[in-house]
C-alpha positions as CSV (number, residue, x, y, z in Angstrom):
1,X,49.0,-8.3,-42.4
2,X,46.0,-8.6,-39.9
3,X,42.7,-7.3,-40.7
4,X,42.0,-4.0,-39.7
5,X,46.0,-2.9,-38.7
6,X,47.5,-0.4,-40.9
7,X,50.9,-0.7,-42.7
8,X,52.3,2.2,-41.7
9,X,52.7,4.3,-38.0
10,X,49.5,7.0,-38.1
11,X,49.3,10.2,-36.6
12,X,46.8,9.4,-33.9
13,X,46.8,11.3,-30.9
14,X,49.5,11.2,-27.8
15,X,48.5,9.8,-24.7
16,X,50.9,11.2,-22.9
17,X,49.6,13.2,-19.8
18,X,50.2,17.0,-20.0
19,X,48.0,18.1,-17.2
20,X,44.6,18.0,-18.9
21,X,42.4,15.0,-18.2
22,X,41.0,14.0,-21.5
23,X,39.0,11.3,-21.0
24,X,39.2,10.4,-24.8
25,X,43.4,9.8,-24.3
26,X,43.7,8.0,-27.4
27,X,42.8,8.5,-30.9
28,X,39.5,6.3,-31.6
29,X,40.4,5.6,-35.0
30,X,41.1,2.5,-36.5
31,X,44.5,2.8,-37.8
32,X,45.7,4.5,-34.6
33,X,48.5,2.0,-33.5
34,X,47.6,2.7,-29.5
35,X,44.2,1.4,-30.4
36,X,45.6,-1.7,-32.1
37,X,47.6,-2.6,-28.9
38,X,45.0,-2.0,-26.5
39,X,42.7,-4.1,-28.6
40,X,45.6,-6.9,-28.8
41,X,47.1,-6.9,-25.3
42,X,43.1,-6.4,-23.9
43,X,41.4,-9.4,-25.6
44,X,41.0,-12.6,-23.4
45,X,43.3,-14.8,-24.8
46,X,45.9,-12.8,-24.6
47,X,45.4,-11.8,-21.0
48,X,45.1,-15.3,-19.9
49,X,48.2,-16.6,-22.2
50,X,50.5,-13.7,-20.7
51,X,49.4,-14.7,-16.8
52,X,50.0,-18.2,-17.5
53,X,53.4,-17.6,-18.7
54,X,54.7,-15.7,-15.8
55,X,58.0,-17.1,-14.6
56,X,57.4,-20.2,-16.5
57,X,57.6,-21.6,-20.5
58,X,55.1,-23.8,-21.6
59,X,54.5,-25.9,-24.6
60,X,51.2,-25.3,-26.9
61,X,49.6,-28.2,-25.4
62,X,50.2,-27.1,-22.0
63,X,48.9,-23.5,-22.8
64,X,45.7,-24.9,-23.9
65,X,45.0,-27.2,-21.5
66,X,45.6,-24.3,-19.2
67,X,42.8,-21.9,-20.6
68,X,39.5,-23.4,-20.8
69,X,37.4,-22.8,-24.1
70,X,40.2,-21.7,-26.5
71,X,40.3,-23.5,-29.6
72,X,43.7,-24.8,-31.3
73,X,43.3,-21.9,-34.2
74,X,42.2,-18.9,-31.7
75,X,45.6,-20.5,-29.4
76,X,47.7,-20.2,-32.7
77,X,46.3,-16.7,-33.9
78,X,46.9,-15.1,-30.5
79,X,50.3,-16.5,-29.9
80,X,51.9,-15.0,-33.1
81,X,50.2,-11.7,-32.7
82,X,52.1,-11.9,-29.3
83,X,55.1,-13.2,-30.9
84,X,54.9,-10.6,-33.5
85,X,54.6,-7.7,-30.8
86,X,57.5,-8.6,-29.4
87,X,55.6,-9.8,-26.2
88,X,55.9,-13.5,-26.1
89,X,58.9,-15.8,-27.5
90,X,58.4,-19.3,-29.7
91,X,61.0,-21.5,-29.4
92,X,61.6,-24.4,-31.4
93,X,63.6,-27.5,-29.9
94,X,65.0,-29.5,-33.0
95,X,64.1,-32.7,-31.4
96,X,61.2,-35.4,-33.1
97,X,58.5,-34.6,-32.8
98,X,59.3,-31.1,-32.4
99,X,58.8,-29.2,-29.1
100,X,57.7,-25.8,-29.4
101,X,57.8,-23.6,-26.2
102,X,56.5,-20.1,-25.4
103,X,57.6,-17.4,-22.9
104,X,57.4,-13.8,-21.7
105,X,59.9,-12.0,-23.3
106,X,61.1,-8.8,-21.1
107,X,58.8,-6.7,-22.7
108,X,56.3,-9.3,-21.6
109,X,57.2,-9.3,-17.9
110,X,56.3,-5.7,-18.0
111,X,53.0,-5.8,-19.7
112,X,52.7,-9.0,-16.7
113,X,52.6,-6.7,-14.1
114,X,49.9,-4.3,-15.4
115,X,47.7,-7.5,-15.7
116,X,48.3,-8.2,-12.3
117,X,46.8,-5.0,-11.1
118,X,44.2,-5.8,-13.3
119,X,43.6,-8.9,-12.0
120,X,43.7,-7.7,-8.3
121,X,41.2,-5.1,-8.7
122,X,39.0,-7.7,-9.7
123,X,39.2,-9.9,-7.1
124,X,38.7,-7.0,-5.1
125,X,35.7,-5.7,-6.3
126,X,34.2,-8.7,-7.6
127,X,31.6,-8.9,-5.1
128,X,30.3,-5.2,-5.9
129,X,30.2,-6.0,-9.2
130,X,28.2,-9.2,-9.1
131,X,26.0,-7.4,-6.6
132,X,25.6,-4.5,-9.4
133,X,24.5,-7.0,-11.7
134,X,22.1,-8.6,-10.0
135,X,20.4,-5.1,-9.6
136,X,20.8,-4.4,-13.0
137,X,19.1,-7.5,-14.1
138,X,16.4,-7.2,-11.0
139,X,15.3,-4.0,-12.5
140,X,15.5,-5.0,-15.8
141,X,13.3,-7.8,-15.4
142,X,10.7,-5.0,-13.3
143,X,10.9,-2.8,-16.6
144,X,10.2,-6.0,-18.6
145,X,7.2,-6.7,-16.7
146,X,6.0,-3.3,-17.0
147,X,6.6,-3.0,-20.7
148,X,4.8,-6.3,-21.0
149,X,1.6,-5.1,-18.9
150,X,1.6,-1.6,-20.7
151,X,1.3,-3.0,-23.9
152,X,-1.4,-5.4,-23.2
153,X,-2.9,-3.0,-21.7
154,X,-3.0,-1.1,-24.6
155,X,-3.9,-3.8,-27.0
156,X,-6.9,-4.7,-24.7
157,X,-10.6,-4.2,-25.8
């Protein structure tokens, strides 16, 4: 059992829609399975091993090679938690060595085109948000400054 999901279905909250915009649309607790998933399907790993296998199988080695800074142990973790959510498939060819490929599974290919949007919004807007950040850090560095000179200020003789 993973750390931190619970053995059993709880009773968090639905997220179904009835009209009245929460803005909290899932339970927050821990054991609330919607909150597992999100956390699951949401990570980066698991975003960039579902995009990669789009249309296509690849082998382990592939996969990693594929997605730069994942280590051989965060590859294997996230591919079985994909495997065991039904998302992705393992395949093993009884060949020597042994060849090992992974694909979407159909519930995959539908989670796939949610991270598309995803990933189209983001090209879209990725100037506005790297202009937003340069603000942000612009006016954080000002209130740095400011903090710096207030307090020597105070300190001075």
């Amino acid at each position: 059992m993973e750390e931190g999901t619970s053995k059993s279905p709880s009773n968090c909250e639905s997220t179904v829609d009835h009209g009245d915009a929460d803005p909290f649309q899932w339970d927050t607790r821990e054991d609330c399975q919607v909150r597992q998933i999100l956390d699951r399907i949401a990570d980066k790993w698991s975003l960039l091993v579902i995009a990669l296998l789009e249309n296509r199988r690849l082998r382990f080695t592939e996969l990693r090679r594929e997605i730069d800074g994942v280590s051989q142990r965060m590859l294997t973790v996230t591919l079985r938690s994909l495997e065991r959510d039904g998302l992705v498939k393992r395949t093993v060819h009884p060949v020597v060595p042994p060849r090992v490929e992974y694909e979407l599974t159909s519930l995959g290919r539908t989670l796939h085109t949610t991270i598309q949007s995803l990933v189209t919004w983001t090209e879209q807007h990725q100037d506005e948000i790297a202009a937003a950040r340069t603000a942000y850090d612009t006016r954080e560095a000002q209130e740095q400054v400011g903090r710096v000179a207030t307090a020597e200020a105070a300190t001075a003789p």
